[in-house]
C-alpha positions as CSV (number, residue, x, y, z in Angstrom):
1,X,0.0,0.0,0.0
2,X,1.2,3.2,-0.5
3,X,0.4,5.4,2.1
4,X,1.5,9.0,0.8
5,X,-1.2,8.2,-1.5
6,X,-3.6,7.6,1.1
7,X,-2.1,10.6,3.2
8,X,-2.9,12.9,-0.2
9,X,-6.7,11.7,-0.5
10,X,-7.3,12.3,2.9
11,X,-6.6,16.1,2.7
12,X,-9.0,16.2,-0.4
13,X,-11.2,18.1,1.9
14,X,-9.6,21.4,0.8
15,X,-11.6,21.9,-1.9
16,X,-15.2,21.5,-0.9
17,X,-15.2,24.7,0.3
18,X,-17.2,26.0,-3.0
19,X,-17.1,29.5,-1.6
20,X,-20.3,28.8,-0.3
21,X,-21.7,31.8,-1.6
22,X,-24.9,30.4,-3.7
23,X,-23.5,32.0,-6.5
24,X,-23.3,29.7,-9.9
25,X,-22.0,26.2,-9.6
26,X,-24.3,22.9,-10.0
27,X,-26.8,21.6,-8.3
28,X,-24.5,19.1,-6.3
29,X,-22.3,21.6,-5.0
30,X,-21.2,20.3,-1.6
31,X,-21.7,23.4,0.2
32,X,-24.3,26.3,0.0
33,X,-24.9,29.6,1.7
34,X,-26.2,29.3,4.9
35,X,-30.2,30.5,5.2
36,X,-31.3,33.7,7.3
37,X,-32.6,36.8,6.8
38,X,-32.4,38.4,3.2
39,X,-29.6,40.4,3.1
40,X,-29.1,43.9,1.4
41,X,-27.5,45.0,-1.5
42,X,-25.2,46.2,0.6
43,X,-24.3,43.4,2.5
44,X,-24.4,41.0,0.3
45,X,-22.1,42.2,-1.7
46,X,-20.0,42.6,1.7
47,X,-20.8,39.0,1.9
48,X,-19.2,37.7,-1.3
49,X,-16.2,40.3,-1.0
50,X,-15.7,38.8,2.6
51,X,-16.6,35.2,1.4
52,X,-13.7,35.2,-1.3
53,X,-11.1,36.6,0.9
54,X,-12.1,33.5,3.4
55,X,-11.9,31.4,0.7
56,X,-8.2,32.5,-0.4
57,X,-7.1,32.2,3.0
58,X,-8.5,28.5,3.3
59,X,-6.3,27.9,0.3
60,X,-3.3,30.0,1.5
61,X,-3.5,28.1,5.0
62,X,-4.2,24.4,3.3
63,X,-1.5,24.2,1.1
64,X,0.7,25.2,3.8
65,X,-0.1,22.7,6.0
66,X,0.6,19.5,3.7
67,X,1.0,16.1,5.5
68,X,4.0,14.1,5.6
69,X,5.4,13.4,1.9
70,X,7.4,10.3,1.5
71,X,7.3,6.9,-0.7
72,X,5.9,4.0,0.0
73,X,6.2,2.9,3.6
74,X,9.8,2.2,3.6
75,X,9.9,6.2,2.8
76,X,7.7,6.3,5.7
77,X,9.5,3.9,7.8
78,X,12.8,6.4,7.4
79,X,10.9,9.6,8.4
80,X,9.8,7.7,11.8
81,X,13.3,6.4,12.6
82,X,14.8,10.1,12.0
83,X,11.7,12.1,13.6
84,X,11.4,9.7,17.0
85,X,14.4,10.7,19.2
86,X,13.2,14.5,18.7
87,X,9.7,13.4,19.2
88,X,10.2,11.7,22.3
89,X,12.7,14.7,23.6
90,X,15.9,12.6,23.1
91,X,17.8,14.0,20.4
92,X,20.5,17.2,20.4
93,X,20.9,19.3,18.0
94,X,18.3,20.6,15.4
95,X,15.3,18.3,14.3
96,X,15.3,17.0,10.4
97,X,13.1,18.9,8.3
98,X,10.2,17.2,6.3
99,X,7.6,19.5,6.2
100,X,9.3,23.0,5.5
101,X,6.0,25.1,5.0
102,X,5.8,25.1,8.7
103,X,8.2,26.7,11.2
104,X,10.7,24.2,12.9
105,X,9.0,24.3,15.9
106,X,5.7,23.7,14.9
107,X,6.7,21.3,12.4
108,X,8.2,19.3,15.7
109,X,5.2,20.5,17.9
110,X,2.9,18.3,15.5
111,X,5.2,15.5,14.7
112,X,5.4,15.0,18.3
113,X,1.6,15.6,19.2
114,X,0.7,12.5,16.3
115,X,3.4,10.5,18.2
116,X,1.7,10.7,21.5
117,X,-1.4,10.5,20.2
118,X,-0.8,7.8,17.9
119,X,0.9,5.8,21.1
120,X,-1.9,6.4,23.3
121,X,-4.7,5.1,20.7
122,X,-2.4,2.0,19.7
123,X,-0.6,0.6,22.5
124,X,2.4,0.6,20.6
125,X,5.6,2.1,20.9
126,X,7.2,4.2,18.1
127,X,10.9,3.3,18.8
128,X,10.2,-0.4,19.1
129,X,8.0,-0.5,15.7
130,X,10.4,1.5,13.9
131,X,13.2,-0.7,15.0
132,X,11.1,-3.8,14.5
133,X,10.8,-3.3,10.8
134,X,13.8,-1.9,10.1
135,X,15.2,-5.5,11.2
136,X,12.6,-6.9,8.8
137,X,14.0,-4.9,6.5
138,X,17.7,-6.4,7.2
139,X,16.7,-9.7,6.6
140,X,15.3,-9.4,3.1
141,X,15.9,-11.8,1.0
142,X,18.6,-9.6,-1.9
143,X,17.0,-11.8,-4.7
144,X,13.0,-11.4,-3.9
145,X,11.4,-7.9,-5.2
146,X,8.1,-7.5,-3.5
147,X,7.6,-7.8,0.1
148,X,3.2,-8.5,0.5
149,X,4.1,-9.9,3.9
150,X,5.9,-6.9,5.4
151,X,3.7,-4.3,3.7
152,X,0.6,-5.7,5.1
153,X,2.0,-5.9,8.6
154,X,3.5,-1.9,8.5
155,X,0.3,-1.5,7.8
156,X,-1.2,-2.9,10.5
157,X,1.2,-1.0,12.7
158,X,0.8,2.4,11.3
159,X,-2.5,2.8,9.1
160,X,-3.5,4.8,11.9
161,X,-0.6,6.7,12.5
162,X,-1.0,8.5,8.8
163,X,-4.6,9.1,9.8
164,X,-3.7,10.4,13.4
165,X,-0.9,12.9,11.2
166,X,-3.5,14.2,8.8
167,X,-6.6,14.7,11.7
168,X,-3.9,16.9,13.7
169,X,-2.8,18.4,11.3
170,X,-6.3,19.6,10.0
171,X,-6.5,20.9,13.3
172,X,-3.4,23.4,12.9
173,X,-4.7,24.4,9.3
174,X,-8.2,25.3,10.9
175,X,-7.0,26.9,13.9
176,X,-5.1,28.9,11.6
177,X,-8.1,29.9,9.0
178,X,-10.1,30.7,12.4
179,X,-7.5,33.2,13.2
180,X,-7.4,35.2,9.9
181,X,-10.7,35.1,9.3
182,X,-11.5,36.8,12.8
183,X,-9.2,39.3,12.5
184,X,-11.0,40.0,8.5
185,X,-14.5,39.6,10.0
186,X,-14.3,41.5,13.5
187,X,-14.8,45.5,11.6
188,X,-17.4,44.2,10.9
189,X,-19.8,42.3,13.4
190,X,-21.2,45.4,14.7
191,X,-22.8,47.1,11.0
192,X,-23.5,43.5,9.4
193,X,-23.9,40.8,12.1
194,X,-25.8,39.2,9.9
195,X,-23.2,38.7,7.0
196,X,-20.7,37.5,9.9
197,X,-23.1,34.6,11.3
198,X,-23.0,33.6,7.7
199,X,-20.1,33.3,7.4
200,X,-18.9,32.0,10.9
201,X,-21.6,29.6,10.4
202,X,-19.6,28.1,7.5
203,X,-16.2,28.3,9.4
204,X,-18.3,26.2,12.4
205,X,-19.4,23.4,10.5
206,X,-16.7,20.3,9.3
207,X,-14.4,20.6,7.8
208,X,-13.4,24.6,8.8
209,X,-14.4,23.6,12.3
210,X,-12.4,23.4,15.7
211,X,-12.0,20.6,18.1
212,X,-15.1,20.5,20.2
213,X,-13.4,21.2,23.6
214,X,-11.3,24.5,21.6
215,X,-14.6,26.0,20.0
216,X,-15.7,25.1,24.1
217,X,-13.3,27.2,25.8
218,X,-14.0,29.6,23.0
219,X,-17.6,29.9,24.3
220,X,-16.8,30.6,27.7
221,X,-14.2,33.1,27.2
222,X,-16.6,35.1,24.9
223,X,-19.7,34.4,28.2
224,X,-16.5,36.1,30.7
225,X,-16.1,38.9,28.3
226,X,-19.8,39.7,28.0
């Protein structure tokens, strides 16, 4: 199995965003403007304006935040061995770079969030897989050209892994369209609250949302303030 190819499909999400502005597109469009009061001229064509900025952002933010890129799972399996010591806080020195859109230290930050999590839903240990098929690897047999056997059972081990990296990852990228987008929406919640529940509405629903307990703590902070 190749699992960048399953780590690219499961990003695909990017582009259902549609704009969600009801304007054009087919009847199957995946998402459509969210219902309310009739806007005015005025604000709709704040909404569309606003709409397309958001919609540049989600692209600007998505394509930063790409997922591990590697071939195959022996590609895979080398990016673990390398990333683990730093993961785990064991390593000097500067961690290797494999996503370079990011900042170092975010690039880590994640990298070492899957690891956990990935570790806490498995039961497994990322030092003693790793090192487990790297030995496989050792022993292959120079003269035989595909190995079903050992694909099947890295598989096993880390299917979930590549689907724990892209979930937390989606995460960062939202967390980081949430934060634009306020700072373009807030002029305006006070003359067109209307156009920003719209639009907020869109950025609240999958796959823009947060994480329940962030969008939570969100909540509450904005009850304090009130």
């Amino acid at each position: 199995m190749n699992m960048h190819t399953f780590a690219r499909n499961a990003v695909s999400w990017v582009v259902l965003f549609g704009l969600a502005t009801g304007c054009g597109g087919s009847a199957d469009r995946q998402e459509t403007a969210p219902e309310g009061p009739p806007l005015s001229q005025e604000d709709q064509r704040l909404y569309q304006g606003l709409m397309q900025k958001i919609s540049s952002i989600i692209n600007e933010q998505s394509a930063r935040y790409t997922p591990l890129q590697y071939e195959y799972n022996e590609g895979l399996l080398e990016i673990l061995d390398q990333i683990e010591p730093h993961a785990k806080g064991e390593a000097e020195g500067e961690a290797p770079r494999f996503m370079t859109d990011l900042e170092p230290e975010e690039e880590l930050d994640h990298l070492r969030e899957t690891v956990r999590r990935w570790e806490a839903e498995t039961g497994l240990d990322l030092r003693t897989e790793v090192d487990r098929f790297k030995e496989l690897i050792a022993l292959r047999d120079p003269n035989q050209t595909s190995f079903p056997g050992f694909h099947a059972e890295f598989s096993e081990s880390f299917d979930e892994f590549i689907a724990i990296e892209v979930a937390e990852l989606r995460e960062r990228t939202n967390r980081a369209i949430h934060a634009e987008a306020e700072v373009l929406l807030d002029p305006h919640r006070e003359s067109s609250p209307e156009v920003i529940r719209r639009i907020e509405e869109v950025l609240n629903t999958p796959p823009y949302n947060l994480p329940e307990a962030e969008t939570a703590q969100e909540d509450s902070r904005e009850a304090d303030a009130s």
